[in-house]
Residue frames as qw, qx, qy, qz and C-alpha x, y, z in Angstrom:
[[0.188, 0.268, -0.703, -0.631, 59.59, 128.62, 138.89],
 [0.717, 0.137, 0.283, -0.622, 56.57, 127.14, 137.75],
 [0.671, 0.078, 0.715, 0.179, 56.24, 123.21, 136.51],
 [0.652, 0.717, 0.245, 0.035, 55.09, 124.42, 132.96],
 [0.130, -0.967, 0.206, 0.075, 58.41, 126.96, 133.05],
 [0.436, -0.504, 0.745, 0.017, 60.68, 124.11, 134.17],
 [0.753, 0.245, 0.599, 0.116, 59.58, 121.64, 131.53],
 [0.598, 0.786, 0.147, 0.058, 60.24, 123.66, 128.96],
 [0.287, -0.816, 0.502, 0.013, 63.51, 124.79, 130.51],
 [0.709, -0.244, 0.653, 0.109, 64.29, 120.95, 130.31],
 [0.788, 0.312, 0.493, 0.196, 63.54, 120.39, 127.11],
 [0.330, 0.928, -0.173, 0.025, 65.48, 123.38, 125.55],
 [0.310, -0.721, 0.620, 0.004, 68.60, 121.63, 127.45],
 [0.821, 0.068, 0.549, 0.141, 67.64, 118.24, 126.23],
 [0.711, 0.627, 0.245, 0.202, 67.74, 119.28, 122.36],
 [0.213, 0.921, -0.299, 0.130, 70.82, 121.60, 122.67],
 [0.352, -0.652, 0.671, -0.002, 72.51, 118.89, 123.83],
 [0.777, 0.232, 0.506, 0.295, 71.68, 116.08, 121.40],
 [0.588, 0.805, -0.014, 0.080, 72.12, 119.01, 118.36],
 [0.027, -0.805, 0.592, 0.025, 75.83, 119.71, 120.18],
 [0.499, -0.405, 0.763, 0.067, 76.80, 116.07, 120.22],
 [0.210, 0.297, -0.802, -0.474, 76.20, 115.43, 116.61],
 [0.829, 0.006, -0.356, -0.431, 73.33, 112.69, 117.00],
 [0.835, -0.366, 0.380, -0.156, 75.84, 110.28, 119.25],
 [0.933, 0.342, -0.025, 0.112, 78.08, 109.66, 116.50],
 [0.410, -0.858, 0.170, 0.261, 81.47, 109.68, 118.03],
 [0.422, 0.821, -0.308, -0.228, 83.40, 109.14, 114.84],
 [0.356, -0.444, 0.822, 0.017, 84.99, 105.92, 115.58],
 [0.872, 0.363, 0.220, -0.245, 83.73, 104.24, 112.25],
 [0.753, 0.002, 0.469, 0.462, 85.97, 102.55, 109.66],
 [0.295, 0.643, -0.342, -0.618, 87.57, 105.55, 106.94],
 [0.840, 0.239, 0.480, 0.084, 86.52, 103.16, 104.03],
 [0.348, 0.819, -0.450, 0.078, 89.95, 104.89, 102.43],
 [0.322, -0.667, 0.648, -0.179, 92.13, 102.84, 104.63],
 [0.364, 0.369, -0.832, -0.198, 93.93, 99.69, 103.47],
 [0.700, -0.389, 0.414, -0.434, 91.85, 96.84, 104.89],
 [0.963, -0.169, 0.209, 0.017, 94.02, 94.14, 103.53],
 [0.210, 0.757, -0.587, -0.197, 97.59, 93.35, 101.99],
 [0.939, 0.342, 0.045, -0.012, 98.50, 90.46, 99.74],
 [0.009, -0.702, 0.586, 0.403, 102.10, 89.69, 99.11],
 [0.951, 0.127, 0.244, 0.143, 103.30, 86.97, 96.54],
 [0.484, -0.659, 0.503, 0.282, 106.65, 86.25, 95.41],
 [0.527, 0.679, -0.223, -0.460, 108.56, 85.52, 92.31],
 [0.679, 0.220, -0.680, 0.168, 109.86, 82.98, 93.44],
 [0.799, -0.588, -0.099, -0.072, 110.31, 80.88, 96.62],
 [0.898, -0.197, 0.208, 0.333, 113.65, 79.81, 96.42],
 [0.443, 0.821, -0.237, 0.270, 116.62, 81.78, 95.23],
 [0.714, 0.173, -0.287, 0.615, 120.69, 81.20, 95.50],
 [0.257, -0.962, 0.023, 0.090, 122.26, 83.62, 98.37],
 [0.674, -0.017, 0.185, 0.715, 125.15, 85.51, 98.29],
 [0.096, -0.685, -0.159, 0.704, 123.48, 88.26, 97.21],
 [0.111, -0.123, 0.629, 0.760, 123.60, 88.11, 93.35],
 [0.253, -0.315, -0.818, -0.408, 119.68, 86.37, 93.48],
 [0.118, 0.027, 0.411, -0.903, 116.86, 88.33, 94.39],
 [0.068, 0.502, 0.844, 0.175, 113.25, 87.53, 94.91],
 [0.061, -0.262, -0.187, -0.945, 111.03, 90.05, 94.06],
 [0.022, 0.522, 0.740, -0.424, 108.12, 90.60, 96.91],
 [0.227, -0.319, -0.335, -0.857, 105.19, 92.55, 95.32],
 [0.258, 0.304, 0.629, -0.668, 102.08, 93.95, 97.60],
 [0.135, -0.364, -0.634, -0.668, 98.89, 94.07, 96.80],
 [0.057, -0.079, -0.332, 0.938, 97.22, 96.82, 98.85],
 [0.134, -0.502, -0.619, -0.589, 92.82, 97.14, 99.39],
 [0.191, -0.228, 0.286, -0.911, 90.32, 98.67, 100.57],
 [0.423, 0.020, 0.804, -0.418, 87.32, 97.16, 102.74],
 [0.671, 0.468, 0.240, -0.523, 85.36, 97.42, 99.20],
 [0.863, 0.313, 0.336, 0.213, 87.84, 95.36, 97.07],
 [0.603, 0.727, 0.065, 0.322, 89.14, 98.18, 95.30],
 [0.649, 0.222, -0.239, 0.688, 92.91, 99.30, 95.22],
 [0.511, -0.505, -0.188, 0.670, 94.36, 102.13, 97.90],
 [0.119, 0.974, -0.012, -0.195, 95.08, 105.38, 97.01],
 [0.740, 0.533, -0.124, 0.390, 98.19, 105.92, 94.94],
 [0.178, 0.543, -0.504, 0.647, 101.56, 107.28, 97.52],
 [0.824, -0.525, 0.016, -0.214, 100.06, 104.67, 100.37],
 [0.198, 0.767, -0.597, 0.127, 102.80, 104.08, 102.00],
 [0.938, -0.066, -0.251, -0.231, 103.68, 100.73, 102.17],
 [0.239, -0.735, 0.596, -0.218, 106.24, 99.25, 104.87],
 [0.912, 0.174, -0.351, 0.118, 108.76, 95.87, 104.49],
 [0.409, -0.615, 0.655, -0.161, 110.31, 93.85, 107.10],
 [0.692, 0.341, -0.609, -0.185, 112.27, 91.19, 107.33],
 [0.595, -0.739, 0.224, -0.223, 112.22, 90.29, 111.14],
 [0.826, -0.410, 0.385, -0.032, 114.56, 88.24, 112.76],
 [0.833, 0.445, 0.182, 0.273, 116.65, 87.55, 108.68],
 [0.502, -0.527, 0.298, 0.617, 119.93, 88.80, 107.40],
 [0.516, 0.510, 0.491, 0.481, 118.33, 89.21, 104.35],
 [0.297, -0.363, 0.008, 0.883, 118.52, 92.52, 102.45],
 [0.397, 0.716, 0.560, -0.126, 115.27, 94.60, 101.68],
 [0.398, 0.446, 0.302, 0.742, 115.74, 97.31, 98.44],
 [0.088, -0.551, -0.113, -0.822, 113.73, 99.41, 100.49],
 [0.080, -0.025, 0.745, -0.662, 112.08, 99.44, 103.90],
 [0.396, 0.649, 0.566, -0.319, 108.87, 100.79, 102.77],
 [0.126, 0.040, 0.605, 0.786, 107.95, 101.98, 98.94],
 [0.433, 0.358, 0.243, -0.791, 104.55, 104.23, 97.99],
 [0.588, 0.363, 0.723, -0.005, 101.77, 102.53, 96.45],
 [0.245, 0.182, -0.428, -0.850, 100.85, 103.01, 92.59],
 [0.731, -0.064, -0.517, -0.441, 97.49, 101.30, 91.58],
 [0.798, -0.423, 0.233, -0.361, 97.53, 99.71, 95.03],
 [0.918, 0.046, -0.234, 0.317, 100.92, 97.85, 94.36],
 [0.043, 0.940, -0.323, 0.101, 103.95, 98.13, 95.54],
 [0.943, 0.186, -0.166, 0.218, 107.44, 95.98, 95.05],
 [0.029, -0.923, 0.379, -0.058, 110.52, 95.33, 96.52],
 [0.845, 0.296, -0.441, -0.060, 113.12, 93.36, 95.71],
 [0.765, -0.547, 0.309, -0.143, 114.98, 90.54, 98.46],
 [0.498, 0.466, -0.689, 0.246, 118.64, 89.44, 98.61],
 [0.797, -0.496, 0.343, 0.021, 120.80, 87.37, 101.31],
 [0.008, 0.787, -0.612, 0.074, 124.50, 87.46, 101.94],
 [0.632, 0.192, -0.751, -0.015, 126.27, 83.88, 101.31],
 [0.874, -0.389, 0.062, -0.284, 124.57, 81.12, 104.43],
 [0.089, 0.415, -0.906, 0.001, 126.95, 78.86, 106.01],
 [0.677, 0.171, 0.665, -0.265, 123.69, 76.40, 106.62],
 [0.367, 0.371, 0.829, 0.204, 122.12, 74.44, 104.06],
 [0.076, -0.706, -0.584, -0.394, 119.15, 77.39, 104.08],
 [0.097, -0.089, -0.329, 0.935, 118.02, 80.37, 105.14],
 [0.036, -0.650, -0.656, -0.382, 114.19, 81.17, 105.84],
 [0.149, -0.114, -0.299, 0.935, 112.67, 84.44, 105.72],
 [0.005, 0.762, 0.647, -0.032, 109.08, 85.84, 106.28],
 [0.141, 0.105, 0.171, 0.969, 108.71, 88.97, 104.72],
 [0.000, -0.665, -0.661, 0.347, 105.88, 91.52, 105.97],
 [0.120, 0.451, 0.344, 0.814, 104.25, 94.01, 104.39],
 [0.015, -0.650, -0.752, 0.111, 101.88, 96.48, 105.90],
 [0.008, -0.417, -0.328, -0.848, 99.66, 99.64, 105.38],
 [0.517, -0.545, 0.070, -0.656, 98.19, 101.10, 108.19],
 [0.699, -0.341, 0.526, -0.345, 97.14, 98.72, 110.70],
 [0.924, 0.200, 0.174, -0.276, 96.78, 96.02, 108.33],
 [0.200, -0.747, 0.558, 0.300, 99.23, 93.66, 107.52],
 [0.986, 0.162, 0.015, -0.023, 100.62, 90.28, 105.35],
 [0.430, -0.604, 0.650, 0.166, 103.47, 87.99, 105.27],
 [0.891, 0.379, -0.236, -0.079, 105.27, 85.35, 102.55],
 [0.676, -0.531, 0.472, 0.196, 107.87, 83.10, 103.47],
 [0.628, 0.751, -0.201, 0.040, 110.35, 82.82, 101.01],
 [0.790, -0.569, 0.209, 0.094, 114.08, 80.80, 101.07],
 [0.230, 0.771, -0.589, 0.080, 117.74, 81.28, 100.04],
 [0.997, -0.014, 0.029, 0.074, 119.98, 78.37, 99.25],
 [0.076, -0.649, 0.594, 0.469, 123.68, 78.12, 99.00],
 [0.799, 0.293, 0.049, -0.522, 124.74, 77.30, 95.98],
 [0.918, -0.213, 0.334, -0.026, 125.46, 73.94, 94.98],
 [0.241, -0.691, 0.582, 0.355, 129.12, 72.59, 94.40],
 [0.007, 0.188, -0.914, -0.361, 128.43, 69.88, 92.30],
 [0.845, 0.111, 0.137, -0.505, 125.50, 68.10, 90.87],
 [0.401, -0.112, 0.903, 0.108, 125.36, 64.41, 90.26],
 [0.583, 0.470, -0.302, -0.590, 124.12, 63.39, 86.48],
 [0.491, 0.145, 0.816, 0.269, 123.16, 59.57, 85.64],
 [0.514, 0.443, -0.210, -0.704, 122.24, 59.13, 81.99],
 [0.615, -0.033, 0.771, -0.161, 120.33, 56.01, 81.01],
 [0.319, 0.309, -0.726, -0.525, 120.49, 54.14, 77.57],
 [0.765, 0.242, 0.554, -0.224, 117.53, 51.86, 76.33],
 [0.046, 0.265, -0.775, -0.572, 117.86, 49.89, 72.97],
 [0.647, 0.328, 0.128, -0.677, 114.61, 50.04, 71.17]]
């Protein structure tokens, strides 16, 4: 084979292998569809257990550009390590929300904290959020001034 033969040989292999491998781009970028953060807040911190008083836990589901998820993201709630009781495990996004609501069965402590997680894909958030028993009695002073 002649040098002039073989170089050209080479370079027909070189370019049919960069055109088969796409430029080098092995597809391991970010899908800028995919949830790249989750927000929770609560309607409260502090609610009575037993199970009658629930806090509502609302997500708030984005993407890496600010704007909301896709509507039926599915959105997954724990309560690790609590006795509380979620409404749902997990609940599909609408507008990049999604809500579920938190009981707890009657405490023999004082309190009961629980850290509720959301997440969406990879990405996750937590709120902490506490159940009280409630209280037998309250003490009431009422003070009199004379103007």
């Amino acid at each position: 084979m002649t040098p002039r033969k073989f170089i050209s040989l080479v370079a027909i292999l070189t370019l049919s292998a960069l055109s088969a491998c796409g430029g080098g781009d092995d597809g391991g970028g970010v899908d800028p569809n995919a949830p790249a953060s989750v927000t929770l807040t609560a309607s409260k911190t502090v609610a009575l257990a037993g199970g009658s008083d629930g806090i509502t836990i609302l997500a708030d589901v984005r993407k890496a550009d600010g704007t909301v998820v896709a509507d039926d993201t599915v959105i997954s709630f724990s309560a690790p390590g609590s006795s509380g009781n979620l409404s749902a495990p997990a609940v599909s996004s609408a507008g990049g929300l999604a809500s579920i609501t938190l009981t707890h069965p009657s405490i023999s402590a004082n309190n009961a904290p629980v850290i509720v997680t959301a997440a969406a894909g990879d990405k996750s958030g937590n709120i902490a959020v506490k159940f009280i028993n409630q209280p037998t009695s309250v003490d009431v002073s009422i003070g009199f001034s004379v103007a």
